[in-house]
C-alpha positions in Angstrom: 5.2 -24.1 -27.5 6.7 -20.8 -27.5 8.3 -18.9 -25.0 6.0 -16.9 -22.7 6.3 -12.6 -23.3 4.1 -10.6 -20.9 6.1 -7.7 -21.2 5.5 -6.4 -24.5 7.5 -3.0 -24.8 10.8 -2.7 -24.3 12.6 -1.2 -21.1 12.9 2.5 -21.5 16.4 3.1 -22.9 17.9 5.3 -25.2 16.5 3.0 -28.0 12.9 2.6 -26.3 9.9 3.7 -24.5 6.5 5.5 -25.2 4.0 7.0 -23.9 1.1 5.6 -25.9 -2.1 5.5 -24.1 -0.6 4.4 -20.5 -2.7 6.9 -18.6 -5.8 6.2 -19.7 -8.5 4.3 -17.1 -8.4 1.4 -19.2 -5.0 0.8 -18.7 -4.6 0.8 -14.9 -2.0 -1.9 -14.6 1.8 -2.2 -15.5 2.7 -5.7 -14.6 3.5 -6.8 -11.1 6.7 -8.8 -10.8 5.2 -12.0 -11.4 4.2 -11.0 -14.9 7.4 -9.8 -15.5 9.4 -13.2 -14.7 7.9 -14.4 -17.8 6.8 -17.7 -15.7 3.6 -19.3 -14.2 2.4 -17.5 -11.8 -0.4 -19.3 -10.4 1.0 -20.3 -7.1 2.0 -17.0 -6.0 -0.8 -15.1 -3.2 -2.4 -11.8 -4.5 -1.9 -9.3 -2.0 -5.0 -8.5 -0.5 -6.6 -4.9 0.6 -4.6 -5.5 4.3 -1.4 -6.2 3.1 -1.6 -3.1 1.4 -2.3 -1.3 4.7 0.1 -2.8 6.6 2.7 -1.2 4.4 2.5 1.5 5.8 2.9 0.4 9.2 6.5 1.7 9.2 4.9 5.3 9.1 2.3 4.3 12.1 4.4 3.2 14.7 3.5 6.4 16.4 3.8 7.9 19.8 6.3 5.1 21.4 9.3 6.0 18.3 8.9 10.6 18.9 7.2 10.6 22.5 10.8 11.5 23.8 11.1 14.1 20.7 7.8 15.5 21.8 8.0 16.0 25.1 10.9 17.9 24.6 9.8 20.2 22.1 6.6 20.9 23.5 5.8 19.1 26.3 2.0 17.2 27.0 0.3 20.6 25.1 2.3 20.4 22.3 1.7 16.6 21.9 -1.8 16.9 22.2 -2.3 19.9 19.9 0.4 18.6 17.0 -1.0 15.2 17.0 -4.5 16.0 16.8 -3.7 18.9 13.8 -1.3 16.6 11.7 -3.6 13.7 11.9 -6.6 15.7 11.3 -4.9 16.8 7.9 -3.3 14.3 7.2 -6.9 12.6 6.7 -7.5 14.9 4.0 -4.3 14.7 2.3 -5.1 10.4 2.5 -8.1 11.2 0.4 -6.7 14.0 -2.3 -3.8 11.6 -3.1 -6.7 8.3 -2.9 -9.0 10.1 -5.3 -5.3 10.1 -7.9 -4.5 6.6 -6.8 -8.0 5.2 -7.4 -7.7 6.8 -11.5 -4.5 5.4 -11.6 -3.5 2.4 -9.4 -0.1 1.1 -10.4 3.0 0.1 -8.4 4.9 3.1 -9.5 2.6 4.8 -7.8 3.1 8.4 -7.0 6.2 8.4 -10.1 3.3 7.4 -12.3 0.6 10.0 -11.4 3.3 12.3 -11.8 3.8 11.6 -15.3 0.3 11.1 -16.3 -0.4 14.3 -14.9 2.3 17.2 -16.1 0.6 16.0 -19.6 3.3 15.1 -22.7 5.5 18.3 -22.3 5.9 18.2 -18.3 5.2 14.2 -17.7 8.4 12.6 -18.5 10.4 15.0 -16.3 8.3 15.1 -13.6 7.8 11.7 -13.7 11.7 10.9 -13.5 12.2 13.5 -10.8 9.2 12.4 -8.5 10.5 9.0 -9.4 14.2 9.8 -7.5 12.6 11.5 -4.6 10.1 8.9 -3.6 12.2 6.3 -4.2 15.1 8.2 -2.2 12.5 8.2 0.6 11.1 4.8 0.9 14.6 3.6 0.5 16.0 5.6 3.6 12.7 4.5 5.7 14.1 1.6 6.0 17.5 2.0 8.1 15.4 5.3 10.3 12.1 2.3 10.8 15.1 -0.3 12.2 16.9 2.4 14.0 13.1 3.3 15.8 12.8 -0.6 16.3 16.9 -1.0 18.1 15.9 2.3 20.3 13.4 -0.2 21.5 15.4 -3.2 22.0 18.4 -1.2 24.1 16.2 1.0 26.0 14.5 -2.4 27.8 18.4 -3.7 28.2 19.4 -0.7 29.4 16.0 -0.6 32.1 18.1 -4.1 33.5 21.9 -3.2 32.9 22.1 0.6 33.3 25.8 0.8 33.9 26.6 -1.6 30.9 28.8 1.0 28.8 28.1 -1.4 25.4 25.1 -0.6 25.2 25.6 3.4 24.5 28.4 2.4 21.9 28.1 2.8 18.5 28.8 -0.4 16.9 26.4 -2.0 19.1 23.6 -0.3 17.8 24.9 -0.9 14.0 24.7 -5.0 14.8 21.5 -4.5 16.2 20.1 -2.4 13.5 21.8 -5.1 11.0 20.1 -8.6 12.9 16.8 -6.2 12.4 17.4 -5.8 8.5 18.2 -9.7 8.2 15.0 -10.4 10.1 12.9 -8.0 8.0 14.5 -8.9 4.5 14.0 -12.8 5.0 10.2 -12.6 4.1 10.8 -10.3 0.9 13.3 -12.5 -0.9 11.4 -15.7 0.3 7.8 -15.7 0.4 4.6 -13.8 0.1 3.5 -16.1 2.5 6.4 -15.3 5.1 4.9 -11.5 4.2 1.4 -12.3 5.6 2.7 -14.2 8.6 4.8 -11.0 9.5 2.1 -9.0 9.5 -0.4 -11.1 11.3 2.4 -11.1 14.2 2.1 -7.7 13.7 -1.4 -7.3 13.7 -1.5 -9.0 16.9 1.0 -7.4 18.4 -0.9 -4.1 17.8 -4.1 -5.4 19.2 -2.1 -6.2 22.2 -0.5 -3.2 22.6 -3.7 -1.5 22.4 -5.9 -3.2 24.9 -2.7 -2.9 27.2 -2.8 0.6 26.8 -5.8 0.9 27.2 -6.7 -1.4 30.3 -2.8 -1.5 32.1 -1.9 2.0 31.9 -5.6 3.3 33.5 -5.1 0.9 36.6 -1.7 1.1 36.8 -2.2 4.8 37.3 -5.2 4.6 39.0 -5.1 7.1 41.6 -2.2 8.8 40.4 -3.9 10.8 36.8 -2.1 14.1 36.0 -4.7 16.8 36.1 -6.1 18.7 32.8 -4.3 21.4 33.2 -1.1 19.6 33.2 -2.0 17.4 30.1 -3.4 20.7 28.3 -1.2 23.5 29.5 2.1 21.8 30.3 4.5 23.4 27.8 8.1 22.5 27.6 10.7 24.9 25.2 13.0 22.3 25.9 15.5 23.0 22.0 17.2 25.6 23.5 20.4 24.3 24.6 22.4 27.4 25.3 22.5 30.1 27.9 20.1 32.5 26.6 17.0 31.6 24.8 17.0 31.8 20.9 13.9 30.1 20.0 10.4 31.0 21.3 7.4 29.1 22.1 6.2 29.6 19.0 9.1 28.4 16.9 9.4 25.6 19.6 5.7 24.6 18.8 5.9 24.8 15.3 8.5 22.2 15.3 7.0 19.9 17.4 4.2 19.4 14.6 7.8 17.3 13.4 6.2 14.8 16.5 3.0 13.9 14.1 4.4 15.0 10.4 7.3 12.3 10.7 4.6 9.4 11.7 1.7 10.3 9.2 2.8 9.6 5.8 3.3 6.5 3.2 0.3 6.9 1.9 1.2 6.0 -1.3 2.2 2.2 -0.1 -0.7 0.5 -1.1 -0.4 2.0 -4.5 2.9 -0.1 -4.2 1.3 -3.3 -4.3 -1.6 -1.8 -6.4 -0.4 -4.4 -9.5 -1.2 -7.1 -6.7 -4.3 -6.3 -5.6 -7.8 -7.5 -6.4 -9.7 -4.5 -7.9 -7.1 -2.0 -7.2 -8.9 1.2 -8.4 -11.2 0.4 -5.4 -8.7 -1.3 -2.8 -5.8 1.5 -3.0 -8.2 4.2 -2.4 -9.3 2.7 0.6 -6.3 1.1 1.6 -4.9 4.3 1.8 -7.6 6.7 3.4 -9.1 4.2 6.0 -5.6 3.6 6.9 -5.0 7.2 7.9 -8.5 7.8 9.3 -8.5 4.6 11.5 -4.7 5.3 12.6 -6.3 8.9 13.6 -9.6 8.0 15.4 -7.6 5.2 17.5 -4.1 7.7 18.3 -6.0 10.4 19.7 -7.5 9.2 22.3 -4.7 6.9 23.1 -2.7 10.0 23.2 -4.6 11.7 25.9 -4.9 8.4 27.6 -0.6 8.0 28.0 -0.5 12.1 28.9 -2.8 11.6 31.7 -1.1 8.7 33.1 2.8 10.3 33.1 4.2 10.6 36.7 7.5 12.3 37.0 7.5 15.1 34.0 11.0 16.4 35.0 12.3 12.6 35.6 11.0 12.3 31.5 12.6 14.5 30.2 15.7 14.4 31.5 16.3 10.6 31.6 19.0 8.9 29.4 17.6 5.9 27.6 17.8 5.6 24.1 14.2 6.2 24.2 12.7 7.9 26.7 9.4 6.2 26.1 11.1 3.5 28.5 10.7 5.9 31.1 7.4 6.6 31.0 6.5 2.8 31.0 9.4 2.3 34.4 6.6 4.8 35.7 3.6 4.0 35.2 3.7 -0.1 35.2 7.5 -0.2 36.4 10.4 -2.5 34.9 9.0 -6.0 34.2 5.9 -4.6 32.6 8.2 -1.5 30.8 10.6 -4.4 29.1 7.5 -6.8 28.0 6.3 -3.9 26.4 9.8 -2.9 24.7 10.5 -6.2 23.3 6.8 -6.6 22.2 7.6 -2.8 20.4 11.0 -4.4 18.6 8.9 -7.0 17.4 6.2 -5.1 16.3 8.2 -2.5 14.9 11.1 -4.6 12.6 7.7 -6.3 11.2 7.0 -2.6 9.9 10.4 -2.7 8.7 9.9 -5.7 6.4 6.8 -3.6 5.5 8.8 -0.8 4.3 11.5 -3.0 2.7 8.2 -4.4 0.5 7.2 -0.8 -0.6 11.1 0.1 -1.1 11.8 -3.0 -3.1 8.3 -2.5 -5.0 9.7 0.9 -5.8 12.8 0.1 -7.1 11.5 -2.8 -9.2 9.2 -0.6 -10.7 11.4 2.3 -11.5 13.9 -0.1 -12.7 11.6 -1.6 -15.3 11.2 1.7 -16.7 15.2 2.5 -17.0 15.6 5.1 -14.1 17.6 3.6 -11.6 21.6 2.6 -13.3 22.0 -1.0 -13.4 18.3 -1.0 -13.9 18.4 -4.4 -16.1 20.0 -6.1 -12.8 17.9 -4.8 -10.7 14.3 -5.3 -12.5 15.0 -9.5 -12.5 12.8 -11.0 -10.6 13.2 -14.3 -9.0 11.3 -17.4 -11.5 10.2 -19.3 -8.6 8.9 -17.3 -5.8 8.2 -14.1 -8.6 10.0 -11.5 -6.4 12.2 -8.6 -7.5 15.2 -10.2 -4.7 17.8 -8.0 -6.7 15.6 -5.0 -5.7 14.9 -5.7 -1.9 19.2 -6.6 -1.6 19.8 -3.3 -3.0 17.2 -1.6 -0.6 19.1 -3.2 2.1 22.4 -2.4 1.3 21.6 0.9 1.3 20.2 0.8 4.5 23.2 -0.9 5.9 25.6 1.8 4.9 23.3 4.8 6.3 23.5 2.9 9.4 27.0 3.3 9.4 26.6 6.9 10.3 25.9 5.8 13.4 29.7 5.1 14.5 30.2 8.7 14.2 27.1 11.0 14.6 23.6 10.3 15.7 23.1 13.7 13.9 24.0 12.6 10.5 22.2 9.6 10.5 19.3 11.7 11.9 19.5 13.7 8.8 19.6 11.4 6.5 16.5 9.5 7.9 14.4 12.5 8.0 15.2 13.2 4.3 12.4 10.2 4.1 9.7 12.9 5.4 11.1 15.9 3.0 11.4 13.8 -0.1 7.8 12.3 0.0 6.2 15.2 0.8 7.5 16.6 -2.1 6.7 14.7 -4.1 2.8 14.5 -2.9 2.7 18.0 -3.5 3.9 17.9 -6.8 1.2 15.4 -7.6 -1.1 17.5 -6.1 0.2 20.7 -7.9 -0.2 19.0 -11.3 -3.3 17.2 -10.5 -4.9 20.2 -10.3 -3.1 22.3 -12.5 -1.4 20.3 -15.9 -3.6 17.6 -15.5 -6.8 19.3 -14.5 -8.5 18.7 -17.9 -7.0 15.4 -18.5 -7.6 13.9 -15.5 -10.5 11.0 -15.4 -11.7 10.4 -11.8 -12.4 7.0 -11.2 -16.1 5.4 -10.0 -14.3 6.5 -6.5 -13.7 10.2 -6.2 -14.3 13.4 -4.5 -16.7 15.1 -6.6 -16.7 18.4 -5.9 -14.9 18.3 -2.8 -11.8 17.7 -5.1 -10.6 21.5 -5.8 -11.3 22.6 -2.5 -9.2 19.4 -0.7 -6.9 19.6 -3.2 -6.0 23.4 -2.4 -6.0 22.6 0.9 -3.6 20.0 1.1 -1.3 22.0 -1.4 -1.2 24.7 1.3 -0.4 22.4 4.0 2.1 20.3 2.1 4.2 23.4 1.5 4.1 24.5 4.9 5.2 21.1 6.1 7.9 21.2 3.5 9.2 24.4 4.8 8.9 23.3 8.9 11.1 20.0 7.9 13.9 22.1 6.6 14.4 24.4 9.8 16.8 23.9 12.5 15.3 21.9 15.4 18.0 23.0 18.3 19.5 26.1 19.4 22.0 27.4 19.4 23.0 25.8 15.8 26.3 24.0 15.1 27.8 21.6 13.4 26.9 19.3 16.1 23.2 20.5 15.6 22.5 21.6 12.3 19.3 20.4 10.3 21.5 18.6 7.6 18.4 17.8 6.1 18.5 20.6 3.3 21.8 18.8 2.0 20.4 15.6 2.0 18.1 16.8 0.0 19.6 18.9 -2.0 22.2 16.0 -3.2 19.4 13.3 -3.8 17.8 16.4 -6.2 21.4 17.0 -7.8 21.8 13.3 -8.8 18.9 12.7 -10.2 18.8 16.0 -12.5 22.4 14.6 -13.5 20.7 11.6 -14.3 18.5 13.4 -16.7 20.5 16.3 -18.7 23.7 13.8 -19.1 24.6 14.8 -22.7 25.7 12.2 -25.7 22.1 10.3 -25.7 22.8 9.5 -21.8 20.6 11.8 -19.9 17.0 11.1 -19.4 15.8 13.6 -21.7 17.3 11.9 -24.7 14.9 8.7 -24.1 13.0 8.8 -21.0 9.0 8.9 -22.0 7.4 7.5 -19.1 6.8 4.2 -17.7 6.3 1.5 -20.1 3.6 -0.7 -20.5 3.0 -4.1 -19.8 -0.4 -4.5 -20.4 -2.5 -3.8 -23.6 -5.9 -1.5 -23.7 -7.7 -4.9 -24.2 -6.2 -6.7 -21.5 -6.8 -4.0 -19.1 -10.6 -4.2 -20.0 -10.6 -7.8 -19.8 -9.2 -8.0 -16.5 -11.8 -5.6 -15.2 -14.7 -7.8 -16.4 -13.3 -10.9 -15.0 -12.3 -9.3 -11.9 -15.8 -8.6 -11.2 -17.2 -12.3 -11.7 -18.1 -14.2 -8.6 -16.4 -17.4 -9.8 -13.3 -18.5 -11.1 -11.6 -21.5 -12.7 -7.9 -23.1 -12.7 -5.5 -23.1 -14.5 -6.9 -26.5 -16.0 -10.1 -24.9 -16.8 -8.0 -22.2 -18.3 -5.8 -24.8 -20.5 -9.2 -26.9 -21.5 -11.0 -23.6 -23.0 -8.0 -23.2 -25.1 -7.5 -26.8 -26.2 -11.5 -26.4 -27.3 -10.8 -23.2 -29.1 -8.0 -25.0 -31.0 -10.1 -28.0 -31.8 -13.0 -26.2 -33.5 -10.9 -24.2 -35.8 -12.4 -20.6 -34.4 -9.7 -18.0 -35.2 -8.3 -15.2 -33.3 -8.8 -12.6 -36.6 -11.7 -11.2 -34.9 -10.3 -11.0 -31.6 -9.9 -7.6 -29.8 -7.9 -9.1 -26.8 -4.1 -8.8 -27.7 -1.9 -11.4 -26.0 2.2 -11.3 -26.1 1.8 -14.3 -27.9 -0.9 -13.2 -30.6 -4.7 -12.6 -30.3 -7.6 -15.0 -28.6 -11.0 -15.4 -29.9 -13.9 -13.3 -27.7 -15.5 -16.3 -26.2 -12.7 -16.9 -24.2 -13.2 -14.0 -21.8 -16.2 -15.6 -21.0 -14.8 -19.0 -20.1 -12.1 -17.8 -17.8 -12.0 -15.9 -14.5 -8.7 -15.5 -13.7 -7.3 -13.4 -16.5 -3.5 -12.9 -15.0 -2.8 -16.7 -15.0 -4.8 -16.8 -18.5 -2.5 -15.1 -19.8 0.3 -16.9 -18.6 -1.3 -20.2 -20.1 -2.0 -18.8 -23.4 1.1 -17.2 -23.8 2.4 -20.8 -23.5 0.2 -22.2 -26.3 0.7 -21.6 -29.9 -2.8 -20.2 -31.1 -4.1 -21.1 -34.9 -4.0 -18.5 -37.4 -1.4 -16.3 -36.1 
């Protein structure tokens, strides 16, 4: 018996690492963390098409998390109008960065394209810098998702208890944000399992929420609709703090596009569990544009629906609950039905955050294997008996934990540091975009799934938008500006971008110049191939099936000289493929047997 090696290259290092052929279409997949514990994997789930939907749930909690936000910076107009634009778009940004993802599913995801796509001059740095940006915004999702998710929670105790002065303290919110972590980081250091029962809750806490809004709200407010004109017209300039007016309409309504840019993104999540998923160049694609055009058919509407049914605009606006959302529901249904649906929200909403903590950890573990992150040896070990990177989801949360420190001393900063999330991917989808169409233009090879022609002109598109959107996230969002009131975004930024270009022209061999040259493979050319044409057969055997074909092989003396299929642990004769379905635990097996001739 010999010891089983899936991962056959080396972690990038200063001794290691290589491009080779990684970026072809017959080499779609690095490894998913069960691979790379170098153990059986056949009890652990595949993620299915859903799962990788649900990840980005964290970005699709919607209207409930801004509606105070927008109403302030805009009013019902502005709600209306933002929403509907940024979703709108947003659809079409789904299916530029789909059309990439189908070519080149992986769980590095949008680090990945990057690389395949600046070509072998521009790749490895682009790669390593669109590495530390997405993974800077995944990883600060987290602690802003729970934050959205505690708002909840306090706003229904302060509907009961609005005299209780705990509940506007700081250090309350921390332990609430904290219990919220624990909950959502059980399931990703447990079980995939635990996964998929969080997300069914989730699921059906959605479809609850939905046929609530949808049948409550209307007779609730029966009687008592707001007019068009105040749904359609109602604008509110409510940023400008000060005595005189510094910021126009305009500027006011530019920002609140903030209202629908900082829910619509993540696209890139089911690429996260792409190295999980059953034909991935076909399920990420989707997973990712349905996603975004299901989230945008269902919000609009839904939208218009909650505008129509406000009360008391003034009493909105000015009312002091963490989230003013509460207010709207004390309204319209009044405070047994408003706390039902908080707590259903808090629920509903820390399930995203265990979805977020999955795409975070999946991040890190994949970045890791590939040398980026420091410590990455620590961090890229995953668990031998439940196959999951726990290193990477405890370092996700740590991180999370101390952001939310920044709450004991300004909601500002932690503000700041949440919304460097929205900045940091959208860079980093335009710079895929930028070299998609640019660097990688003639390299590129679209997928079965694509845009065809449409792909210049979407492309373009989305560029245009995605620096526009870049720009609006960076301006101040209050007037007059302060320290108590400054965008610290920028800085954010700017210090996520200065460590990670420390990271890569450290002199002495250190810097990632001196060794970085892309993500590493895990899986051969052949392999890749192989798992295609078993993926598409309508049956499948075990593991004992698997271990029988072998066992035959063995006993009739057939060789693997002749073999185009290149295992860790040597080569395997060509009828083999045909005798087994289920390639990853095939390999698994075979890696565990010692074949003749090699």
């Amino acid at each position: 018996m010999i010891a089983p090696e899936v991962y056959e290259s080396s972690p990038n290092g200063p001794h290691g690492g290589g491009k080779g052929d990684l970026c072809k279409n017959e080499v779609p997949l690095l490894g998913d963390p069960a691979a790379y514990s170098g153990t059986d994997n056949t009890s652990t789930p595949s993620m299915s098409t859903d799962e990788g939907v649900l990840a980005r749930m964290g970005y699709e909690q919607g209207m409930p998390i801004l509606f105070g936000f927008v109403m302030m910076t805009g009013g019902p107009q502005a709600a209306f109008t933002s929403w509907t634009m940024v979703s709108t778009i947003s659809c079409f940004l789904a299916l530029a960065l789909a059309e990439i993802a189908a070519a080149l599913p992986t769980a590095g995801g949008i680090y990945f394209w990057a690389f395949c796509l600046g070509g072998p001059r521009w790749g490895p740095f682009l790669s390593w810098m669109t590495a530390w940006w997405n993974w800077s915004a995944w990883v600060l999702a987290v602690p802003g998702t729970q934050l959205g998710a505690t708002k909840f929670l306090i706003s229904a105790l302060q509907i009961h208890y609005p005299d209780a002065a705990v509940l506007y303290e700081g250090w309350f919110t921390w332990l609430l944000i904290m219990a919220g972590l624990l909950i959502a980081l059980l399931p990703n250091v447990t079980s995939q399992r635990w996964l998929q029962r969080y997300f069914r809750v989730a699921i059906a806490i959605f479809f609850i929420l939905f046929c609530l809004f949808w049948f409550w709200f209307p007779i609730a407010a029966s009687g008592k609709f707001r007019s068009a004109t105040f749904v359609f017209r109602t604008f509110n300039n409510g940023i400008n703090l000060g005595e005189r007016q510094q910021a126009s309409d305009a500027y006011c309504w530019v920002i609140s596009l903030l209202f629908g840019a900082w829910e619509f993104g993540g696209y890139d999540a089911s690429a996260h569990l792409a190295e999980e998923t059953r034909d991935a160049g076909k399920n990420v694609a989707k997973g990712m544009w349905m996603s975004t055009f299901s989230t945008t058919v269902l919000s609009i509407p839904t939208l218009i629906l909650i505008l129509f049914c406000i009360q008391d605009f003034d009493a909105l606006i000015s009312a002091t609950y963490a989230n003013n959302w509460a207010e709207f529901l004390v309204q319209v249904i009044g405070t047994r039905g408003a706390t039902a649906i908080l707590v259903m929200n808090w629920i509903d909403c820390t399930c995203a955050t265990a979805a977020v903590i999955l795409s975070a950890q999946r991040v890190t573990f994949a970045i890791s294997r590939d040398g980026i992150l420091p410590g990455s040896s620590f961090f890229r070990k995953v668990d031998g008996a439940n196959h999951i990177p726990v290193n990477a989801a405890l370092l996700v949360v740590f991180i999370a934990s101390a952001v939310s420190c920044s709450v004991f001393g300004s909601s500002v900063a932690f503000g700041a540091i949440t919304a460097t999330t929205v900045i940091c991917q959208n860079i980093t989808y335009l710079i895929v975009l930028i070299a998609r169409h640019t660097l990688g233009r003639s390299s590129f090879e679209p997928a079965r799934w694509n845009l065809g022609s449409l792909s210049l002109p979407v492309g373009c598109f989305t560029i245009l938008w995605s620096t526009f959107l870049s720009i609006v996230l960076l301006l101040p969002q209050v007037f007059p500006v302060t320290r108590e009131t400054l965008n610290y975004s920028p800085i954010c930024l700017g210090i996520v971008t200065c460590v990670s270009m420390m990271g890569w022209f450290l002199p002495f061999g250190w810097g990632g110049r001196h060794w970085f040259k892309g993500p590493n493979k895990t899986v051969s050319p052949a392999q890749a191939q192989a798992l295609e044409y078993e993926s598409s057969r309508s049956s499948r055997k075990t593991t004992e099936d698997c271990v029988n074909t072998l066992r035959y092989i063995i006993e009739v003396g057939q060789t693997a000289e002749d073999s185009g299929l290149t295992l860790a642990s040597g080569k395997v004769p060509p009828v083999w493929l045909t005798e087994v379905m289920d390639f990853p635990k095939a390999v698994m097996v075979a890696s565990e047997v010692q074949l003749p001739g090699l």
